[in-house]
N, C-alpha and C positions, 0 to 999 in steps of 0.2 A: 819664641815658641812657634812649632806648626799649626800657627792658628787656621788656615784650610783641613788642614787634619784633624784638627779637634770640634772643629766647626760639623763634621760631616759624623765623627763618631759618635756627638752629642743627638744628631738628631736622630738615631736609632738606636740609641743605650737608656735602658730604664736605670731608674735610680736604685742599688741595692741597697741593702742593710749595710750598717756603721762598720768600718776597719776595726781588727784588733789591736790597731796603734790607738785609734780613738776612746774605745775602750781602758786604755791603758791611761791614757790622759787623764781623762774625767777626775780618778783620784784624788787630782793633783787640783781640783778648780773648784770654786765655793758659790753657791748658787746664786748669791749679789753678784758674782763676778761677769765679768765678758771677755768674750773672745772674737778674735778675725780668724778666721780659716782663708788662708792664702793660697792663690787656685785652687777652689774647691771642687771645680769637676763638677761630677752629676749633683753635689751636695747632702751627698750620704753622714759624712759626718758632722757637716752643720745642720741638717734634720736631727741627727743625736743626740747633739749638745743642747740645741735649742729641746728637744724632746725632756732633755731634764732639765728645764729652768736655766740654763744659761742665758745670755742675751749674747748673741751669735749673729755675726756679722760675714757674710761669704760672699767671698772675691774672686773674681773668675774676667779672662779677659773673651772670651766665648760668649756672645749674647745667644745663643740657643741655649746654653747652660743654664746663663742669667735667668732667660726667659720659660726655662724647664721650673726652674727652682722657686719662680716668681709665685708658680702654681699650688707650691706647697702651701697650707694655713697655717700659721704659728704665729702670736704674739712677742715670742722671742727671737723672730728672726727676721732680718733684711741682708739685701745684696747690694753688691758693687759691681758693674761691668767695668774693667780697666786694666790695663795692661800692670804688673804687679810693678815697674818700674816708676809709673806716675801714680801712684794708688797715695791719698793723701790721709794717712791715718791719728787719730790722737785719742786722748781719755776712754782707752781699751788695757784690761786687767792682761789678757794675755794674747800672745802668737800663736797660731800652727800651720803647719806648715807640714803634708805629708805627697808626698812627689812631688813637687813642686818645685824644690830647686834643682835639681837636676834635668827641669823642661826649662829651664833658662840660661841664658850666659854670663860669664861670671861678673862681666860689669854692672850686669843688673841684680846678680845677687850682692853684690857691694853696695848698690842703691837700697836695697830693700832690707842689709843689716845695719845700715846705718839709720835709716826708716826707723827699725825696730829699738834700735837702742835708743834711740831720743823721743820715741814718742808710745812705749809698751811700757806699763809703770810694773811688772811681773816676771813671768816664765815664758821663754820663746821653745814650742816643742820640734824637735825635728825627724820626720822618718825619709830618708832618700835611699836610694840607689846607690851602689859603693862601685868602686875600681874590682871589685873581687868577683863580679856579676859577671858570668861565662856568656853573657852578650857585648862583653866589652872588645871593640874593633870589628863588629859585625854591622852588616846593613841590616838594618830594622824599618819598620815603616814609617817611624817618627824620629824626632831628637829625643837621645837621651844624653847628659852629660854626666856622665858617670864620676863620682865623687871620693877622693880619697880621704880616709876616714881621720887620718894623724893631722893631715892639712886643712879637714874640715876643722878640728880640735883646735889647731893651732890658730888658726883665724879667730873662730869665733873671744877665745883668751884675747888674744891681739886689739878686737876690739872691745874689749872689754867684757865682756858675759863670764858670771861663773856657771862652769858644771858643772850640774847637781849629778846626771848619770848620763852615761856615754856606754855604746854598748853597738859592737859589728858580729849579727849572726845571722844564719839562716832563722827559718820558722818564726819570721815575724811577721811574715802577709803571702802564705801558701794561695797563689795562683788559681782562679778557679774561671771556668771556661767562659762562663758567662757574662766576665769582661770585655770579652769579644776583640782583645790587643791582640795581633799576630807577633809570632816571633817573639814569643814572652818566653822568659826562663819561670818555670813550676813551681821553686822553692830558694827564690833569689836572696843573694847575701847582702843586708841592709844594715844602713846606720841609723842609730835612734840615741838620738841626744836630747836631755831637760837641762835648758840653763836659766840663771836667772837675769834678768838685766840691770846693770848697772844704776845704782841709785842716783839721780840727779841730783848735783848740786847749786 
């Protein structure tokens, strides 16, 4: 990841209000439950979760992030500073994961599904960035690794996860200014997958 990048955008980005992928999630998660939010960013939506009773766990390899988010009060929530590659996680009910894999390389999103399948005893949620994003082969001011949606599906099977729902559309996180990302597409075409993890034997 551009962690000089995300180190400089963190220290003049306020935290908004929750994604409507996180939104979306909640449904799906029971208030005993917990969750990790994997690169959480300003921690908008581990403020959410945790804001309903979740026990919310948010990881961000960014210590200004870390240290934004440290500032928040909540009994429901703590952090991790770590790169998501060496992130050593266990006895957490669920994943999520929303932009997030698409700021890393795929050898460490192989680190981080296999992370997840052996130590997530639930649902891993996923909202990323597709190959269909009319930023694809453009210079932008960050990495993005733009993700194909059939090859995400087939992976994720491959290692084992079922899905529950899988779905490539626009109008799943309408761009609004005060993200302050240049060279952002408005109304970008995203994948959003709920799967469940594989029952240990």
């Amino acid at each position: 990841m551009d962690k000089k990048y995300w180190e400089s955008y963190y220290k003049t980005t306020e935290i908004f209000e929750q994604s409507d992928f996180a939104e979306f999630v909640l449904r799906y998660i029971k208030p005993t439950e917990s969750i990790i939010d994997l690169g959480c960013g300003t921690g908008r939506d581990s403020i959410y979760f945790a804001n309903n009773s979740i026990t919310t766990i948010a990881v961000d390899q960014s210590e200004t992030a870390i240290d934004n988010l440290n500032n928040v009060c909540n009994d429901y929530l703590s952090t991790i500073c770590v790169d998501l590659k060496d992130l050593d996680m266990s006895d957490i009910t669920h994943a999520y994961s929303r932009f997030s894999l698409h700021s890393i390389e795929e050898d460490t999103e192989n680190i981080l599904l296999h992370n997840i399948k052996n130590n997530i005893s639930d649902k891993f949620f996923i909202e990323v960035r597709s190959d269909k994003d009319k930023l694809v082969n453009q210079t932008t001011d960050h990495y993005r690794r733009f993700i194909n949606f059939e090859s995400l599906l087939t992976k994720l099977i491959t290692f084992g996860f079922k899905i529950n729902y899988a779905e490539l559309s626009k109008g799943f996180s309408i761009y609004n200014t005060k993200f302050n990302v240049n060279y952002n597409e408005l109304d970008p075409t995203l994948i959003r997958i709920v799967c469940t993890i594989p029952k240990k034997e």
